[in-house]
C-alpha positions as a printed NumPy array, in Angstrom:
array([[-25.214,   5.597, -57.657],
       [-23.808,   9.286, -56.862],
       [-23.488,   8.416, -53.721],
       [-20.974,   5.572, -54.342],
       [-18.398,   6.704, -52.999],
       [-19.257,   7.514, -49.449],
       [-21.487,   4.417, -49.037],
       [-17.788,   2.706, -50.049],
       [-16.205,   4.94 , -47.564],
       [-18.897,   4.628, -44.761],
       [-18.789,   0.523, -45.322],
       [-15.735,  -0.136, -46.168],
       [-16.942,  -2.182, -49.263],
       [-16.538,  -0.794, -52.753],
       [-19.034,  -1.035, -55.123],
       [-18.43 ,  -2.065, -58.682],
       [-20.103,  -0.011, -61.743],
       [-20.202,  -0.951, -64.735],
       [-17.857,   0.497, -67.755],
       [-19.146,   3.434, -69.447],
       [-19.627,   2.599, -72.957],
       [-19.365,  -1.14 , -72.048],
       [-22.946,  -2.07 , -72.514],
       [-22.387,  -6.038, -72.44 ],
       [-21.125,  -5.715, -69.017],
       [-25.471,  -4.301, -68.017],
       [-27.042,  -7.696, -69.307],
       [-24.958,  -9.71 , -66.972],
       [-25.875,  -7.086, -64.06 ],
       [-29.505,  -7.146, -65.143],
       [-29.64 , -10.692, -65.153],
       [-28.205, -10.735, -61.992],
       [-30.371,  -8.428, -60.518],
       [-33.329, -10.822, -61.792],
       [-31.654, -13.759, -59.953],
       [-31.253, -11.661, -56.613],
       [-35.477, -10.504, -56.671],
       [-36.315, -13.985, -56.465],
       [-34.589, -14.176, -52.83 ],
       [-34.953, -10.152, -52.129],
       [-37.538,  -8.679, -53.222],
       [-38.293,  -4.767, -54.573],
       [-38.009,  -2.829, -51.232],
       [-37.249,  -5.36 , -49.155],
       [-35.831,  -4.258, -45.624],
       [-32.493,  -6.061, -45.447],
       [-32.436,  -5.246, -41.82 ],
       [-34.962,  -8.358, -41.342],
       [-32.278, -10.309, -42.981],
       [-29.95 , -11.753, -40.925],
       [-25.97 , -12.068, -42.305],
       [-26.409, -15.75 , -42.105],
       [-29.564, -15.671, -44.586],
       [-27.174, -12.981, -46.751],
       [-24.72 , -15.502, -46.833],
       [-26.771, -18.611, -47.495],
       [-28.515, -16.577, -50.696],
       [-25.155, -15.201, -51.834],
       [-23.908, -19.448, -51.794],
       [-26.712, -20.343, -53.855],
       [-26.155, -17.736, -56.008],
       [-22.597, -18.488, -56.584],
       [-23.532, -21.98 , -57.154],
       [-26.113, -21.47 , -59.775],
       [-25.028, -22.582, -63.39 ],
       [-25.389, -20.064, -65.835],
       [-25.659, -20.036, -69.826],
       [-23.681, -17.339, -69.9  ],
       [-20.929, -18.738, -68.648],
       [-21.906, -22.697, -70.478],
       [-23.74 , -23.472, -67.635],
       [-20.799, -23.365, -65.273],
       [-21.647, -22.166, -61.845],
       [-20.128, -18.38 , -60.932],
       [-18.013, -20.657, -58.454],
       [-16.352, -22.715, -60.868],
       [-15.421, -19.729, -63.49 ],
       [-13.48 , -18.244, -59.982],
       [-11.745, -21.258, -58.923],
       [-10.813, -21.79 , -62.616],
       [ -9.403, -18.091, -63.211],
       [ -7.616, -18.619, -59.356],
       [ -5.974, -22.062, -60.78 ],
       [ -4.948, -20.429, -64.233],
       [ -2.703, -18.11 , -63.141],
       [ -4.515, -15.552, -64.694],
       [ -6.062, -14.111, -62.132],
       [ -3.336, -11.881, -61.32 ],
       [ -2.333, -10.907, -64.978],
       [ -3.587,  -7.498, -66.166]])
């Protein structure tokens, strides 16, 4: 992803890398990658996507339990770190 940057600049979204030398932070971005093929496949034209199917695979996907997580949904961990007071803490 050399190019991060200016696709971040260009859309206005950044785009998270993982840590270097923080190799437990891959699996999870591996896995996820697994979990995102099953809706998008290799080389799939996201133009023939509309935001509305985006958005309906990104719910599901947020809404899938995971055993990384105890089989607690991506969802859940959030609403739990926003109700913690955590989620502001360093």
């Amino acid at each position: 992803m050399a190019g991060h940057q200016a696709i971040t600049a260009e859309t206005g979204m950044p785009i998270c890398l993982c840590k270097p030398r923080s190799p437990w932070q891959r699996g999870t971005n591996e896995n996820t990658i697994r979990l995102i093929r099953q809706y998008l496949p290799k080389g799939a034209d996201l133009r023939t996507f509309s935001q509305a199917d985006l958005d309906a695979i990104a719910h599901e996907l947020h809404r899938r339990p995971r055993k990384t997580h105890g089989y607690r949904t991506p969802a859940e961990i959030y609403a739990g770190l926003l109700n913690s007071g955590d989620a502001l803490a360093p």
